[in-house]
N, C-alpha and C positions, 0 to 999 in steps of 0.2 A: 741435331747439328744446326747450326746460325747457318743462318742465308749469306752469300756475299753479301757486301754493301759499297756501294760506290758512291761519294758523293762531292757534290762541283757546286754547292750553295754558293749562288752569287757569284761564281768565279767570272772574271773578264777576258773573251777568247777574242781579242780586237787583231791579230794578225792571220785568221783561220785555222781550222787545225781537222786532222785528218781520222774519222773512226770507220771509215773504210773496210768492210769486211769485217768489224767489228762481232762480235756475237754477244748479248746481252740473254745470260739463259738460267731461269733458277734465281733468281737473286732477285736485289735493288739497286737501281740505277738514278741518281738522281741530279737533273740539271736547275733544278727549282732557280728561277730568279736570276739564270747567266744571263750576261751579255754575251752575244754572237756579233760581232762586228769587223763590216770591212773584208777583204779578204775571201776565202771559199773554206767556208765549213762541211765537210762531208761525212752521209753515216751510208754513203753509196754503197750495197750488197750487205748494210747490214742486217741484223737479225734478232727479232726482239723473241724471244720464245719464254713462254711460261715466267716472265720475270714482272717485276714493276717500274716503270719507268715514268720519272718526270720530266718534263719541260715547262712545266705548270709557269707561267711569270717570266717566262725568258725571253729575250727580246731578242731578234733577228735584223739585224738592220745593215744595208750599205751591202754590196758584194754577193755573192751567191750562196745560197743551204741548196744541198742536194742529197732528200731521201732515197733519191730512183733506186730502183730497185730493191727497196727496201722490205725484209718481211716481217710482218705483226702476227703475230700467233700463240694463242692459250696465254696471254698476261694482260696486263692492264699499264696500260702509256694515258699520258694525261699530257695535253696541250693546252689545257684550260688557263686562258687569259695569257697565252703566249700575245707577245706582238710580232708581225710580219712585216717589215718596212724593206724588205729585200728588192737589190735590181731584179733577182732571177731566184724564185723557189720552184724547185722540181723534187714532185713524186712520182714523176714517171713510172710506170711500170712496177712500182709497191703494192703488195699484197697485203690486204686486208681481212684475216682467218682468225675464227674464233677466240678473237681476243673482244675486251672491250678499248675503243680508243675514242678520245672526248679531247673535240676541240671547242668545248663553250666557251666562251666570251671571248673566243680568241679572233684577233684585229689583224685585217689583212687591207696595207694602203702602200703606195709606190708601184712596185714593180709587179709583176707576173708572178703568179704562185700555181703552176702546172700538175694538177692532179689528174686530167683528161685523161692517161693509158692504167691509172687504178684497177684493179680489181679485189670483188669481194665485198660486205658489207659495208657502204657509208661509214665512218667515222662518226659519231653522237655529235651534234653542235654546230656541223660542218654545211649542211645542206638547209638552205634558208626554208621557213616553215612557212605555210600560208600562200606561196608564190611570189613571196617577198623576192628582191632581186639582191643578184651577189654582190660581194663588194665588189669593186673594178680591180681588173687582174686576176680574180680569183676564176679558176680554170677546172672544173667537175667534171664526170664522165658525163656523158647523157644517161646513163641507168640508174645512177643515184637522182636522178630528178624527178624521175614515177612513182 
């Protein structure tokens, strides 16, 4: 049987829009290369399970992203070379459970990007290597820093 597939390549979300309680489970999800602008984009209470998911190239800019409460678990999400130019990103309180999630080369400038109430596994890409320092605004828990 096919996997779902869901895909948003490039699409332009410039007034925000709402996946809110969303469930992403089994399948593929892909935002490769949107724009997110302006406005409040939310995937608050959603739920990534066993699925794959891009953001891979998508740009966030202007207005607020809000993962909080967001849960990762058993699939594979990619923020690799996302941009983050947001007033306000919150992963408050997003769980982090045996999935893999990769934010490499992804760009966090402007606003505050709030991961401090995280738990579970770092994110790959996420936490500067060497003792290098964060970008500005970018917001870790303290136990991803050990």
């Amino acid at each position: 049987m096919a996997r779902p597939r869901l895909r948003l390549h490039r699409c332009d979300l410039r007034r925000g829009e709402s996946f809110s309680d969303a469930e992403f489970s089994g399948g593929v999800v892909s935002f490769r290369g949107a724009g997110f602008s302006g406005g409040e984009v939310s995937f608050l209470d959603a739920k990534f399970t066993s699925s794959e998911a891009s953001f891979s190239d998508a740009e966030f800019s202007g207005g607020v992203v809000d993962f909080s409460k967001a849960k990762f678990s058993g699939g594979e999400v990619s923020f690799s070379d996302a941009k983050f130019t947001v007033d306000t990103g919150s992963f408050l309180d997003t769980e982090f459970t045996s999935s893999e999630v990769s934010f490499r080369g992804a760009e966090f400038s402007g606003g505050r990007v709030d991961f401090s109430r995280s738990t579970g596994e770092a994110p790959s890409g996420l936490v500067p290597l060497n003792g290098s320092a964060l970008p500005t605004g970018l917001c870790l828990p303290a136990a991803w820093s050990t």
